[in-house]
C-alpha positions in Angstrom: 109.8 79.8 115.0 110.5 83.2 113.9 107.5 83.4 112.4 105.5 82.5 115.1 106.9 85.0 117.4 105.9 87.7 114.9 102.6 86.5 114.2 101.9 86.0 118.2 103.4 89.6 118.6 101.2 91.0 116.1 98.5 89.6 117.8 99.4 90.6 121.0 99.9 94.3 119.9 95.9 94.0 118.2 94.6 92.6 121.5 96.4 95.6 123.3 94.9 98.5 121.1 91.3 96.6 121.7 92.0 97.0 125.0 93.4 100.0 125.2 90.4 101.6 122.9 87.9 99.5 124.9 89.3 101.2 128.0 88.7 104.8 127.0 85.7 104.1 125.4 84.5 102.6 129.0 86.2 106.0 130.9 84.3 108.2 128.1 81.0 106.5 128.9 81.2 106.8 132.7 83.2 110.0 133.5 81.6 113.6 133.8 81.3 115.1 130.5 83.5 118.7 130.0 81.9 121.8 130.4 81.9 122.4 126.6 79.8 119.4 126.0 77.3 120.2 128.4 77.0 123.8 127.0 74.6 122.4 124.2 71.6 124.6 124.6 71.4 122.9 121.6 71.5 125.1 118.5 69.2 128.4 118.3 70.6 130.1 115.4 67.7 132.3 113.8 65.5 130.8 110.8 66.6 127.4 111.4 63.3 124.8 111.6 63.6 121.4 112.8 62.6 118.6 110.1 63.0 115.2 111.6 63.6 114.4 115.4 64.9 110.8 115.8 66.3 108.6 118.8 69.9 106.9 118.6 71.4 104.0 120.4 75.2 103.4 121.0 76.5 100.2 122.9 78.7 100.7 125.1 80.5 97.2 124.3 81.2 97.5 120.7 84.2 100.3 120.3 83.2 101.1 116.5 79.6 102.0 117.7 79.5 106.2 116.8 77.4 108.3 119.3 78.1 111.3 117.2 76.2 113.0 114.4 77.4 112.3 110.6 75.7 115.6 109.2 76.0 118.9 110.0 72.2 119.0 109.5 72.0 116.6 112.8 72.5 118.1 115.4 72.7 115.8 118.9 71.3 116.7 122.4 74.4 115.6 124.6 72.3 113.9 127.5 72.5 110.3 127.8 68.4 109.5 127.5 69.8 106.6 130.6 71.7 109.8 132.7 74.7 107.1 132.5 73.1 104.5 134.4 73.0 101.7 131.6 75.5 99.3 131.8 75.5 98.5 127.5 74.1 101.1 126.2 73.6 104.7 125.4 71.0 106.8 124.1 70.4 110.3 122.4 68.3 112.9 120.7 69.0 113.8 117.3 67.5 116.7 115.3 68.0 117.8 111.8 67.8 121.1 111.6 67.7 123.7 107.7 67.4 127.1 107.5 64.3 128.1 106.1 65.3 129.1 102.6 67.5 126.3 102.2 64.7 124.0 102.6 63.8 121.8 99.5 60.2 121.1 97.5 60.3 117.8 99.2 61.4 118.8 102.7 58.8 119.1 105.7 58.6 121.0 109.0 58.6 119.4 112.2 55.2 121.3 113.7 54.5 119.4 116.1 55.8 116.8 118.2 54.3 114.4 121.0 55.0 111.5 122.7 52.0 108.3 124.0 51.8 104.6 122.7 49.0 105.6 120.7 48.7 107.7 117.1 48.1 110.8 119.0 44.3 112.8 118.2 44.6 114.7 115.0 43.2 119.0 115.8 40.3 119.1 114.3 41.0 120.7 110.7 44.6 120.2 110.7 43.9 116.8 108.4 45.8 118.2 105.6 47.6 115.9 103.5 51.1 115.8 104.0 50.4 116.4 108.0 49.9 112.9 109.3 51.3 111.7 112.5 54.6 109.8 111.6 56.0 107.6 114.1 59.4 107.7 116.0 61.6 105.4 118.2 60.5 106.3 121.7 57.1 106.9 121.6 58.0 109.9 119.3 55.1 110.8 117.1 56.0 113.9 114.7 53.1 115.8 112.4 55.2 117.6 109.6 53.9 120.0 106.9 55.5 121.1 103.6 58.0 123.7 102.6 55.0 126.0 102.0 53.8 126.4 105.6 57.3 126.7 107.1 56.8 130.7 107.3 54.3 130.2 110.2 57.2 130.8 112.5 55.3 130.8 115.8 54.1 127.2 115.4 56.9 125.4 113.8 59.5 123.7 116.1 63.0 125.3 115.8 65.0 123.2 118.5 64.8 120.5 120.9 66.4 119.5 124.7 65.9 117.1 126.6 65.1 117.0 130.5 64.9 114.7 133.1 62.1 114.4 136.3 58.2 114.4 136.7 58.3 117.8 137.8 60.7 118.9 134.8 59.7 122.2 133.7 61.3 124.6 131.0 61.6 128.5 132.1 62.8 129.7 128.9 60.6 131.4 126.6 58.8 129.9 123.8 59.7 126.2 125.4 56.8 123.9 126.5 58.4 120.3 128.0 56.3 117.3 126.6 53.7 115.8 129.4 54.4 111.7 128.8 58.1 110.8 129.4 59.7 109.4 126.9 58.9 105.1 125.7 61.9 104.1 125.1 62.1 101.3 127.4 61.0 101.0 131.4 64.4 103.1 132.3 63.8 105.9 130.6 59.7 105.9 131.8 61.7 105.6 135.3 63.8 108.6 135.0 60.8 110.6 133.2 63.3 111.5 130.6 61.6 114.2 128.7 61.3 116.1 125.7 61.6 120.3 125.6 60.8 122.0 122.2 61.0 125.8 121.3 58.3 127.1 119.3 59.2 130.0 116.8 62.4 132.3 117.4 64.3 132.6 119.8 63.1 135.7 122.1 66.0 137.7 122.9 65.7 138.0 126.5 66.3 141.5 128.1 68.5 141.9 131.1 65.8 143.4 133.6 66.8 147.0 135.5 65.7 146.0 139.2 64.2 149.7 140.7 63.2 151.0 144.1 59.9 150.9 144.2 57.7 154.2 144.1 57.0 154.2 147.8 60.9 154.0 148.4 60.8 150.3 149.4 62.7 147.2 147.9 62.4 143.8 149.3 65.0 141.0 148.8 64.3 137.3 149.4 66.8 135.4 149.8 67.1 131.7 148.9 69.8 129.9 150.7 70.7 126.1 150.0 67.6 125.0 148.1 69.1 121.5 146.8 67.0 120.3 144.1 67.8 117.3 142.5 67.2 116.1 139.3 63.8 114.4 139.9 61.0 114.6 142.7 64.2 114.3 145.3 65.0 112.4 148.3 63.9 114.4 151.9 66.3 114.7 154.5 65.3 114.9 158.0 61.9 116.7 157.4 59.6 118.4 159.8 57.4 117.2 160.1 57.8 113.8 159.0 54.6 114.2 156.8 53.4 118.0 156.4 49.5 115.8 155.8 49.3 112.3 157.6 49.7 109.8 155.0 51.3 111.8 152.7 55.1 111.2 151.7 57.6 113.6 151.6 58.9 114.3 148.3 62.2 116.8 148.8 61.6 119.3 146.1 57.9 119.6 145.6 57.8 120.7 149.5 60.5 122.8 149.1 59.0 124.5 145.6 55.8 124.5 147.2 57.3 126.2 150.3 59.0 129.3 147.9 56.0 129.4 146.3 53.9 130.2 149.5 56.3 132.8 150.1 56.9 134.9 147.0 53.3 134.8 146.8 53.0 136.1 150.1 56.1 138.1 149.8 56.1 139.2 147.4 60.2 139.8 146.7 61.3 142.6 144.4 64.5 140.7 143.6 65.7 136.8 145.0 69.1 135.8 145.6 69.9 132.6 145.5 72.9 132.4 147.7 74.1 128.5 146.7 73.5 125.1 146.5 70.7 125.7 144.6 71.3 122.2 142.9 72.1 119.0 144.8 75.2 117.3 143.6 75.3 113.9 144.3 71.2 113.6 143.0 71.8 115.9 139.8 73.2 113.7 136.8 71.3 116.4 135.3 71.8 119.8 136.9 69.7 121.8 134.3 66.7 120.3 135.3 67.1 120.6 138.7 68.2 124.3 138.0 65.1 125.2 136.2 63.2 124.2 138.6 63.7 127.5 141.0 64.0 129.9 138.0 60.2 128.7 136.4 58.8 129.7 140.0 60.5 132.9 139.8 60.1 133.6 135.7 56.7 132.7 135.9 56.0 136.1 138.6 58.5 137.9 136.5 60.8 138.5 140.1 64.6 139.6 138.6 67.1 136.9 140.5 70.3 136.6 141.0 72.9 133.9 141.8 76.2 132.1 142.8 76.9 128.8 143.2 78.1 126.9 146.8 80.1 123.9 147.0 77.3 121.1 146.0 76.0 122.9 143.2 79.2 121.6 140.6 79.2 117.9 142.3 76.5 116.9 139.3 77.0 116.9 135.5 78.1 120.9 135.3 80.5 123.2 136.5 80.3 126.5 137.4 81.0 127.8 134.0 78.4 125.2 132.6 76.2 126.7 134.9 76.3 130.1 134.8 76.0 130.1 130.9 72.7 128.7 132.1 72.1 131.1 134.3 73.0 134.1 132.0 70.7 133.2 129.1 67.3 132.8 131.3 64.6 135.1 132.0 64.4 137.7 134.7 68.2 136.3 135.1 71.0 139.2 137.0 73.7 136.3 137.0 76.8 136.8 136.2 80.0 134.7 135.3 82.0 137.9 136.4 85.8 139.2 135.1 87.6 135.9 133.5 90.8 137.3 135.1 89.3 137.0 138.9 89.2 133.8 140.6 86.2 131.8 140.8 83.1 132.3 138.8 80.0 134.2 139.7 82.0 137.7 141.3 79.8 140.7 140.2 77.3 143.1 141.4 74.1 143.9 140.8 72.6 147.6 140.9 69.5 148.6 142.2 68.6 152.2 140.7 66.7 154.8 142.7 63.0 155.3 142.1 61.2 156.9 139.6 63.3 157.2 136.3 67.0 158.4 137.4 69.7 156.5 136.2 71.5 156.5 139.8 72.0 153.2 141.4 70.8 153.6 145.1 71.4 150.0 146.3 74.3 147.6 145.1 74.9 144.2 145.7 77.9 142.7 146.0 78.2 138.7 145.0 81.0 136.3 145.6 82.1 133.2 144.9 83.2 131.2 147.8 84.2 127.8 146.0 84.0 124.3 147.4 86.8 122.8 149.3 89.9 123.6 150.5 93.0 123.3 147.9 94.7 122.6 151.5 93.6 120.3 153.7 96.6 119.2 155.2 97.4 122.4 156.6 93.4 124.1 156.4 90.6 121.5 156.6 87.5 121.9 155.6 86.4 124.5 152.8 88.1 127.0 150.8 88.0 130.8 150.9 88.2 133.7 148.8 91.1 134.5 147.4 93.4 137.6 147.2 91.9 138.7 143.3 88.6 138.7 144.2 89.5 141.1 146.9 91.2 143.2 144.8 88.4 143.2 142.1 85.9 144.1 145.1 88.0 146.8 147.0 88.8 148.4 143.2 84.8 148.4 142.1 83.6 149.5 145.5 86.3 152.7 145.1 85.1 152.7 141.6 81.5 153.5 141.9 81.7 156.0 144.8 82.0 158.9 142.8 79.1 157.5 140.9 77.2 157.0 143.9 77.5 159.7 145.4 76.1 161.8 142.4 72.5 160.4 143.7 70.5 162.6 146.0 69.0 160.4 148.3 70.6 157.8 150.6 72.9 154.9 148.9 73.9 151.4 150.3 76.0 148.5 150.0 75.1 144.8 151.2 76.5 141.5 149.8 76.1 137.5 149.3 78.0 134.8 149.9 77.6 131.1 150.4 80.7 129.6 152.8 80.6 131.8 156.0 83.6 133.8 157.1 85.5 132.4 159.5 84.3 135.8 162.2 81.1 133.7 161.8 82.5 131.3 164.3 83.5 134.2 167.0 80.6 133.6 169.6 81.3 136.5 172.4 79.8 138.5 169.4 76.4 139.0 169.9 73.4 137.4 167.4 70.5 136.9 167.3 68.6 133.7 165.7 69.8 130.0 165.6 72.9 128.5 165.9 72.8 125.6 165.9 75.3 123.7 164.4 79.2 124.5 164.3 79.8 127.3 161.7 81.9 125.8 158.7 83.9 128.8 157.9 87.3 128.2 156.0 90.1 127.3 158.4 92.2 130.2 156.4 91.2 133.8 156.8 92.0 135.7 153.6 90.8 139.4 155.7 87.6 139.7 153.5 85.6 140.9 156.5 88.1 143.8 157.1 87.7 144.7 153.0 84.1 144.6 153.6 84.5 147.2 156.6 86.8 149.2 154.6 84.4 149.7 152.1 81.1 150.4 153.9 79.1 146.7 153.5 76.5 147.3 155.7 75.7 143.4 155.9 76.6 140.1 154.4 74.6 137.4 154.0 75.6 133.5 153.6 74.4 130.3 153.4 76.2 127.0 153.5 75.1 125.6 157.4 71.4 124.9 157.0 70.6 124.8 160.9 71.9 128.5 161.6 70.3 131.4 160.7 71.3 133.9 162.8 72.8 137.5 162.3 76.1 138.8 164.5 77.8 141.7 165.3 81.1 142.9 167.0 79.9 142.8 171.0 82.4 145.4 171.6 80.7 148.5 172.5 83.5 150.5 172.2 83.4 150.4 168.4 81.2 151.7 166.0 79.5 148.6 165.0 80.3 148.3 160.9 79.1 144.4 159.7 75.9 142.2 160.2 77.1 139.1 159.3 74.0 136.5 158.4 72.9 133.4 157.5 70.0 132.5 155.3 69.2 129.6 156.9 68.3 126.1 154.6 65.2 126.2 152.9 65.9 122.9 150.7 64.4 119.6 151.7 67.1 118.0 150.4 70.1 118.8 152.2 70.0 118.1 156.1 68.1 120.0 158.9 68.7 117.7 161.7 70.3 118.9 165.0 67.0 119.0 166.9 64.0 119.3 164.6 65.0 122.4 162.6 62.0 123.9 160.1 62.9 124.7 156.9 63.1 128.9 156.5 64.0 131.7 154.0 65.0 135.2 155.4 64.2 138.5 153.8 65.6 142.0 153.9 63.0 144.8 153.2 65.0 147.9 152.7 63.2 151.4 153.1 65.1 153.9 151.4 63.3 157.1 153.1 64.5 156.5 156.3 67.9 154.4 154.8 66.3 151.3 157.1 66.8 147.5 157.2 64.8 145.3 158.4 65.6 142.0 158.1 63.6 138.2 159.4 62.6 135.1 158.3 59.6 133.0 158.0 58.6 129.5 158.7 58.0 126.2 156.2 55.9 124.6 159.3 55.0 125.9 162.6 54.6 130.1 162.4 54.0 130.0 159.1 52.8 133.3 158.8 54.5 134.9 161.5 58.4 137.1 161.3 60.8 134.9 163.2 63.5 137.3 164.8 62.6 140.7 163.0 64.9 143.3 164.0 66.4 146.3 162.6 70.3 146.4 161.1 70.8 149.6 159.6 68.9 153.1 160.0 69.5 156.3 158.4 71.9 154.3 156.2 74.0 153.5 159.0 74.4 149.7 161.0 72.7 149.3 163.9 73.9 148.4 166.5 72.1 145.4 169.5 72.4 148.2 171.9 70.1 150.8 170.2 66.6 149.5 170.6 67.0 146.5 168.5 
C-alpha cells in the first residue's frame, strides 16, 4: 500500500512539472516579448558575412521543442515568421554568420538570396561553379560563392531581418526587403512575412545638423497621429469613403500617399512626428509599421524627429524598443533622452543659424507625455508629465540661454508634445481651427504650461485628438499673450476621424528668422487640397502674437 502511494505520488509530482512547464511554455509563446528581445537588429558587427540562411520550426505543444540557436555562429531573428498567430507552431530565421578571416577553404558566402517557387534565373555570367542556387525551407533560394570572393564586401550579404506587410519597406542603408513574401505555408504568404538583407558594411549613419536655410527660412511639418499598422491597415471613418469610385480604402497607403503629396509639395526642412506614429492594437510588428514613415522621409533626405503617444507601445515594442529604432536610422534627431528623467523621448533638438556659425537659432523642445493614467480612481483618463521632466526642461532651458544669447540674430523656443495640456480644454480662450471633439487632457495638471511660460516657449504643439486642430491663446487682453497652444490635427487613416466627416490634415510652421515670424496652417488630404486652412500668424519679431493684432 505504501508503495502504491509513493509510486502514485511520484507520478502525480511528474504530471505536475509537465503541467507546470507546459504552462509557461504556453505564457512564453503568447505574451509580449521583453524589450531586450525585440532589440535584435540582428547582429552588425563589422567583417562578419552571412554563410547559410535557414528556416526553423518549434511546436508549441511539445515542451522539449528549442526555439533557440545551439551555435554561436547562428544567430536567430526573434520574430515569429506566424506574428504569434499559430496555434502549434512557431517559426524563425536563422543565419550563420563568420568573420571574414575566420572563414575556412570549404566555407561559402551567402551573395545572394531570393525567394519564388521556382530555381530563380541565374545573371548572365555569374555561372561559376560553386555559385548555383541552393534551395531553402520557405521558398528560400541562396547563391553562395567560395572563401575567395568573400572580399567583394559590397555584394556579399552580412545580416538578415525579417518584416512583415505588402508595403514592408527597409529605410536603413545598404538594406533592400525581398519582393515575394516568404512560402512557408498559406499563413505566412497572408501576412507577407518578408525577408530584409544588408549588403556590405554597415554605414555608420551621421547624426544630421538641421540649419536655417540661406534665405533665413525653416519650415517644420509636423506629423501628428499617423497610425500605421503592420500591414496595408484597416481605414477608419474615411473621407471620402473611396478617394476614386471603386477603389477601396486601404489605411496606410492613403495616408503614406497623403505625406507624400505633401513633403513633396512642402517641402519640410525638418518633420516631427508628434505620436502615434504606430497603431497598437494592428502592430504585432511595430518595426515595420515604423519604417514605413521614416523610408518616405529617408528617401528626400528630410532630418525627423520623434516621441511616442500612448498607442505607439500597445504592439510588440516599448518605448525603449522603439527609440533604439529610432536612434539608429537615417536622417534620425530622436532621442531616448537622460535615463534619470521620467519617460522616454525628453530632449531637444537645435536648429543652428544660417550660413556656417555654430549658434543654435531655433530649439525644440520634445516631451514625453506617456499613455494612461497611473490613477484612475482619483484622475481618469490619461497621464501627464511628471515633476522630473520639468525640472530637466526648466534646468536646460536656463542652461542654454547664455549660449543663446551669444548669437546675433533673433533666437526661439517652440515645443512638441502628444497628450494635450489640460489649458487645452479652457474654451473662453480664444482659437482658431477645429474643435471638435472633447480635448483629452490629463485630469491632473502637473503646471507644465506655467514652466513653459516661465521659460519663453513661444508655442506648443500636440497631437493625441485627431478631430481638433486648432491653436489657442489666453483671451485676456489684459496680459501679454505668452503660449499658442496647438494641435496637429490626425493625419493617419487608421485611427478615427469621425465626429462629422473630418478630412484627414498635417499642419506646418514656416518660421522666418528675419523678421523672427511664424506662420503656422494646415493643409487638406481631400477637399482644399492645395489650399492653407486657417493661416495666421503666432509670433513676430520673435515675440507671440496675439488674436487682437491683425491676426
Amino acid at each position: 500500500m505504501a508503495r502504491r502511494l509513493v509510486r502514485a505520488g511520484v507520478q502525480l509530482a511528474i504530471f505536475a512539472a509537465f503541467v507546470l512547464i507546459l504552462i509557461v511554455t504556453l505564457d512564453n509563446r503568447f505574451r509580449v516579448l521583453p524589450d531586450s528581445i525585440h532589440e535584435h537588429l540582428p547582429s552588425h558587427y563589422a567583417g562578419f558575412v552571412v554563410t547559410d540562411v535557414v528556416i526553423v520550426t518549434c511546436s508549441t505543444l511539445n515542451v522539449f521543442s528549442g526555439c533557440k540557436p545551439d551555435s554561436p555562429a547562428w544567430s536567430q531573428v526573434d520574430k515569429d515568421l506566424y506574428l504569434r498567430t499559430g496555434w502549434t507552431s512557431t517559426a524563425f530565421v536563422r543565419f550563420e554568420h563568420k568573420k571574414e578571416e575566420d572563414l575556412l577553404p570549404a566555407d561559402k558566402v551567402v551573395i545572394d538570396l531570393k525567394i519564388g517557387r521556382l530555381v530563380p534565373e541565374s545573371t548572365p555570367g555569374s555561372k561559376n561553379k560553386g555559385e548555383e542556387w541552393e534551395q531553402r525551407q520557405g521558398g528560400i533560394w541562396l547563391k553562395r560563392t567560395a572563401k575567395r570572393h568573400a572580399s567583394d564586401s559590397q555584394s556579399v550579404i552580412t545580416s538578415v531581418d525579417v518584416l512583415f506587410g505588402a508595403d514592408a519597406v527597409d529605410p536603413r542603408f545598404g538594406w533592400e526587403v525581398n519582393g515575394t513574401p516568404l512560402l512557408l505555408d498559406s499563413r505566412t504568404e497572408e501576412l507577407e512575412t518578408r525577408i530584409s538583407v544588408r549588403r556590405g558594411d554597415m554605414p555608420k549613419t551621421k547624426r544630421p545638423v538641421p540649419r536655417i536655410n540661406d534665405n533665413g527660412r525653416f519650415k517644420v511639418m509636423q506629423l501628428a497621429d499617423l497610425h500605421l499598422s503592420t500591414g496595408l491597415g484597416h481605414c477608419r471613418d474615411p473621407v471620402p469613403a473611396e478617394p476614386v469610385p471603386g477603389q477601396k480604402c486601404e489605411a496606410d497607403t492613403r495616408t503614406l500617399e497623403f505625406v507624400e503629396r505633401l513633403l513633396d509639395e512642402e517641402q519640410p526642412d525638418m518633420v516631427v512626428m508628434s505620436g502615434d506614429q504606430v497603431n497598437g492594437e494592428t502592430s504585432k510588428d511595430a518595426q515595420s509599421a515604423l519604417f514605413k514613415a521614416a523610408k518616405l522621409l529617408v528617401d528626400r533626405k528630410i532630418p525627423y524627429a520623434a516621441i511616442f503617444g500612448n498607442h505607439d507601445d500597445e504592439g510588440n515594442l516599448k518605448r525603449a524598443a522603439l527609440m533604439n529604432i529610432l536612434e539608429d536610422l537615417p536622417y534620425s534627431l530622436s532621442s531616448a533622452g537622460p535615463e534619470e528623467v521620467d519617460g522616454v523621448g525628453n530632449y531637444i533638438v537645435e536648429v543652428l543659424g544660417r550660413g556656417k556659425t555654430a549658434h543654435s537659432a531655433l530649439t525644440l523642445y520634445l516631451l514625453d507625455t506617456h499613455s494612461y493614467s497611473p490613477d484612475e480612481r482619483q484622475f481618469r483618463g490619461y497621464d501627464w508629465v511628471k515633476p522630473s521632466q520639468i525640472r530637466w526642461f526648466k534646468n536646460t532651458a536656463q542652461g542654454l540661454k547664455a549660449k543663446h544669447h551669444e548669437y546675433t540674430h533673433m533666437h526661439m523656443d517652440v515645443a512638441f508634445i502628444h497628450i494635450p495640456l489640460p489649458e487645452y480644454r479652457e474654451s473662453q480662450n480664444y482659437y482658431r481651427g477645429d474643435w471638435s471633439e472633447a480635448p483629452t487632457a490629463p485630469g491632473f495638471n502637473s503646471g507644465l504650461k506655467d514652466a513653459l511660460e516661465e521659460e519663453g516657449i513661444l508655442f506648443v504643439s500636440a497631437g493625441h485628438d485627431h478631430v481638433n486642430d486648432y491653436c489657442m491663446l489666453n483671451k485676456d487682453t489684459n496680459e501679454k499673450p505668452s503660449l499658442w497652444m496647438c494641435y496637429g490635427g490626425g493625419s493617419g487613416f487608421g485611427g478615427y476621424g469621425g465626429y462629422g466627416g473630418y478630412v484627414r490634415r498635417i499642419r506646418f510652421f514656416d518660421f522666418d528668422m528675419n523678421s523672427g515670424r511664424v506662420m503656422t496652417y494646415k493643409r487638406l488630404e481631400y477637399g482644399q487640397t492645395e489650399a492653407k486652412i486657417d493661416e495666421m500668424m503666432i509670433v513676430d519679431g520673435g515675440i507671440v502674437k496675439g488674436p487682437g493684432e491683425d491676426n
